[in-house]
BATORGU-115311 format. One record per residue (C-alpha): residue number from 1; x, y, z. Coordinates in steps of 0.25 Angstrom, whole numbers, padded with zeros to 4 digits, m for minus. Each point is the difference from the previous one (the first is absolute). Example, Ala and Ser with C-alpha at 12.3 -4.5 7.8 and 13.67 -1.06 7.14 Angstrom:
2
1|0049|m0018|0031
2|0006|0014|m0002
END
This chain:
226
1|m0030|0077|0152
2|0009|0002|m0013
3|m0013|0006|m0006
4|m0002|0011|0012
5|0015|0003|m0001
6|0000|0002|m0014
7|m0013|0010|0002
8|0010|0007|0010
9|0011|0002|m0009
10|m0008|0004|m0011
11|m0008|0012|0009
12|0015|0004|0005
13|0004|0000|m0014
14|m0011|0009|m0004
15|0002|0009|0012
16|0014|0000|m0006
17|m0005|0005|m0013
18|m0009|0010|0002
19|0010|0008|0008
20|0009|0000|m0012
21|m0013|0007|m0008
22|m0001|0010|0011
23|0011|0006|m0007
24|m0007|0000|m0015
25|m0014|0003|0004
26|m0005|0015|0001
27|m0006|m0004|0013
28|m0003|m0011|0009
29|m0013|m0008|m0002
30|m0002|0002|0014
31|0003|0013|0011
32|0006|m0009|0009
33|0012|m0005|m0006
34|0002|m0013|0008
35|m0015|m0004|m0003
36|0005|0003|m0016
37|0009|m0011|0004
38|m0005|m0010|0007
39|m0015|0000|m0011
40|0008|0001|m0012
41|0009|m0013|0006
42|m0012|m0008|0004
43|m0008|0003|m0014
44|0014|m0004|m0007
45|0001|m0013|0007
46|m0013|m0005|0001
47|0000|0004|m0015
48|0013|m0009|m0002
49|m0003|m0010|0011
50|m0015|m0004|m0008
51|0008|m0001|m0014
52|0010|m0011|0007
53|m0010|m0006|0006
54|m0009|m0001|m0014
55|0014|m0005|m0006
56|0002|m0009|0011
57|m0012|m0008|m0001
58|0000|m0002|m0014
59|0015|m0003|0000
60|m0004|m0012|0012
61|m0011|m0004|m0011
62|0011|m0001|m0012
63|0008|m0008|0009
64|m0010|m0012|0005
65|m0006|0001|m0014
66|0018|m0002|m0005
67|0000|m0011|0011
68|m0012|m0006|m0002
69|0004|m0002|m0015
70|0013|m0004|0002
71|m0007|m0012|0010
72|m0010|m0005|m0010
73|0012|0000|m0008
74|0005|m0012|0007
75|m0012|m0005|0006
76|m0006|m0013|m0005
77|m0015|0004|m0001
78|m0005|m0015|0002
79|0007|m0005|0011
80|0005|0014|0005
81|0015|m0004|0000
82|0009|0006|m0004
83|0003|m0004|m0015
84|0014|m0006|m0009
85|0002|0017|m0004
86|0002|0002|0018
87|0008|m0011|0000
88|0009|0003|m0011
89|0003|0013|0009
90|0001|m0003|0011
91|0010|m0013|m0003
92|0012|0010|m0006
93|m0002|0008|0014
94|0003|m0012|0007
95|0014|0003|0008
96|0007|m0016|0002
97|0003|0003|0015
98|m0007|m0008|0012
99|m0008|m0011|m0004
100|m0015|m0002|m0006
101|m0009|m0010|m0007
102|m0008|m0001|m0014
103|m0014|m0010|m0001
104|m0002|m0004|m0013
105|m0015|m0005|0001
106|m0009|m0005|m0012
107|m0015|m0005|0000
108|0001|m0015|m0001
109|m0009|m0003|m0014
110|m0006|0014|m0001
111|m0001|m0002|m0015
112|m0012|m0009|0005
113|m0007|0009|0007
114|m0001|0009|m0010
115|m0001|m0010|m0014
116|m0010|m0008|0008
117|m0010|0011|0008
118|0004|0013|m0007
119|0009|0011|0002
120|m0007|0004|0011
121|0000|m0009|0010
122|0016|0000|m0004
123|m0001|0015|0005
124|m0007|m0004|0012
125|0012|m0010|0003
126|0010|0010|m0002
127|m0007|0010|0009
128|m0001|m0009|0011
129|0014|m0005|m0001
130|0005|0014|m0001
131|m0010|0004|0014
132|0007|m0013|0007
133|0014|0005|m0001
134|m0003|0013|0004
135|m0004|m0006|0012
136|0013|m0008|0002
137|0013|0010|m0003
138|0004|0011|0008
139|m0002|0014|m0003
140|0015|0000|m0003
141|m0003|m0011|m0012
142|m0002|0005|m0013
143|m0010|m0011|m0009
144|0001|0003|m0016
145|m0011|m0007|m0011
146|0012|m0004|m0008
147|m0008|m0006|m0011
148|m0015|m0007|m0002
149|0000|m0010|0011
150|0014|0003|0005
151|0002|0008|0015
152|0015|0004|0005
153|0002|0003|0014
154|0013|0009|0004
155|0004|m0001|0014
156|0008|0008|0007
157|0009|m0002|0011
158|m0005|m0015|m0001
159|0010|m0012|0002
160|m0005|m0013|m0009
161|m0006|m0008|0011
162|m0010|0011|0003
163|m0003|0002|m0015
164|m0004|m0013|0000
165|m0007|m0001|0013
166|m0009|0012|m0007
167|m0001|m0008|m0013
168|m0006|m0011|0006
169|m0009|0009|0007
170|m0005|0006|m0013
171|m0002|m0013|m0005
172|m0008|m0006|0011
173|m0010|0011|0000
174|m0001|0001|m0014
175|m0005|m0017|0002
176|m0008|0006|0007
177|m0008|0009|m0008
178|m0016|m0003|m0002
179|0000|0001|m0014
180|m0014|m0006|0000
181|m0003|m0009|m0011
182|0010|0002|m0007
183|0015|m0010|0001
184|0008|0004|0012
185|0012|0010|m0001
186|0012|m0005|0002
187|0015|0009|m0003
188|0014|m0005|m0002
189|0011|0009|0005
190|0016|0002|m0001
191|0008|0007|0009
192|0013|0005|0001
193|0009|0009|0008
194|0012|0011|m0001
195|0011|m0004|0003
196|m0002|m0014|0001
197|m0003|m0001|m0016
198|0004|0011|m0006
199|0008|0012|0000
200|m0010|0009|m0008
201|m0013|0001|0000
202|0000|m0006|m0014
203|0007|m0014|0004
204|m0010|m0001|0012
205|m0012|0004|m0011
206|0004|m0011|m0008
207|0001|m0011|0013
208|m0012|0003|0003
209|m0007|m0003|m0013
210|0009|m0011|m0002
211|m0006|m0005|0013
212|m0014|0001|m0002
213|0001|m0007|m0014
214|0005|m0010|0010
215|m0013|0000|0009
216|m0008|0000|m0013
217|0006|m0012|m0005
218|0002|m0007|0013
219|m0017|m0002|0000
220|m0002|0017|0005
221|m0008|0002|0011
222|0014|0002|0008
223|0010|0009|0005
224|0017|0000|m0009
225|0011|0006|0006
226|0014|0000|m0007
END
């Protein structure tokens, strides 16, 4: 409909034209002086109407080529998470208003997987943990490859009790992975919230790490809040 008006404005504004060359012109192109017009308008913007829409498309193409840059920018290839460079962005656009909720999860004894059966199998963890969550958060939530094994999780408009509840979720289905006959995978999460532990996203960051170093240390394989 924008394109078909567009074509409307352009044939008017041709119209608009060739009457102004009546007056430089010896004669009209055409007897009739109306059908002068009116050809000479649609020639005009049909001429300038196929131009636009040769720029449009290749302008649309420059634009998903920008886009899709920008994404594998801050795209995790392995896991397809976003990656520590999205996360650093997005945490100094965080506004400390209403409430939400960070996961710090780690990989109990990754290291093994790949010292013991190759870095390869320890990609094939990594993938499958990453596949897991996508199947827990919201399309709200934001999950971040924050470093080798590491996975953060920011939850928006997410009291504690329900970050937890969704921690807890993550990490009995990750128990439950088939990971054939390889050791079972097993995470260790901290969680914390705003307000409740900090008041920036910073403070809350470093409860949240603080808390899992807990969950590690406390035998993993469990859930840390502050």
């Amino acid at each position: 409909m924008r394109k078909l008006g567009l074509l409307i404005a352009m044939i008017l504004t041709g119209i608009f034209y060739s009457i102004i060359l009546l007056y430089f012109m010896d004669k009209p192109l055409f007897n009739n002086l109306f059908l002068h017009c009116l050809i000479m308008g649609i020639l005009y913007g049909l001429t300038n109407f196929i131009i636009f829409l040769i720029y449009d498309k290749q302008l649309d193409k420059i634009k998903r080529l920008n886009y899709q840059l920008k994404s594998s920018l801050l795209m995790d290839n392995m896991t397809g998470l976003l990656n520590r460079r999205a996360f650093d962005q997005d945490i100094n656009k965080v506004i400390n208003y209403g409430v939400y909720s960070l996961i710090f999860l780690d990989i109990d004894n990754f290291r093994d997987f790949n010292n013991h059966f190759g870095h390869a199998i320890g990609d094939m963890v990594l993938k499958k943990v990453g596949k897991t969550i996508k199947t827990c958060v919201r399309a709200t939530d934001r999950v971040y490859r924050y470093g080798g094994e590491e996975i953060v999780l920011f939850l928006s408009d997410c009291e504690k009790a329900n970050a937890i509840k969704m921690a807890e979720k993550i990490r009995s289905k990750i128990c439950q992975l088939d990971n054939g006959e390889f050791p079972q995978v097993t995470v260790s999460l901290g969680v914390s919230s705003y307000p409740d532990d900090g008041r920036s996203i910073h403070e809350v960051i470093a409860v949240s790490d603080k808390a899992l170093l807990k969950a590690k240390l406390s035998g993993k394989n469990c859930t840390i809040s502050s």
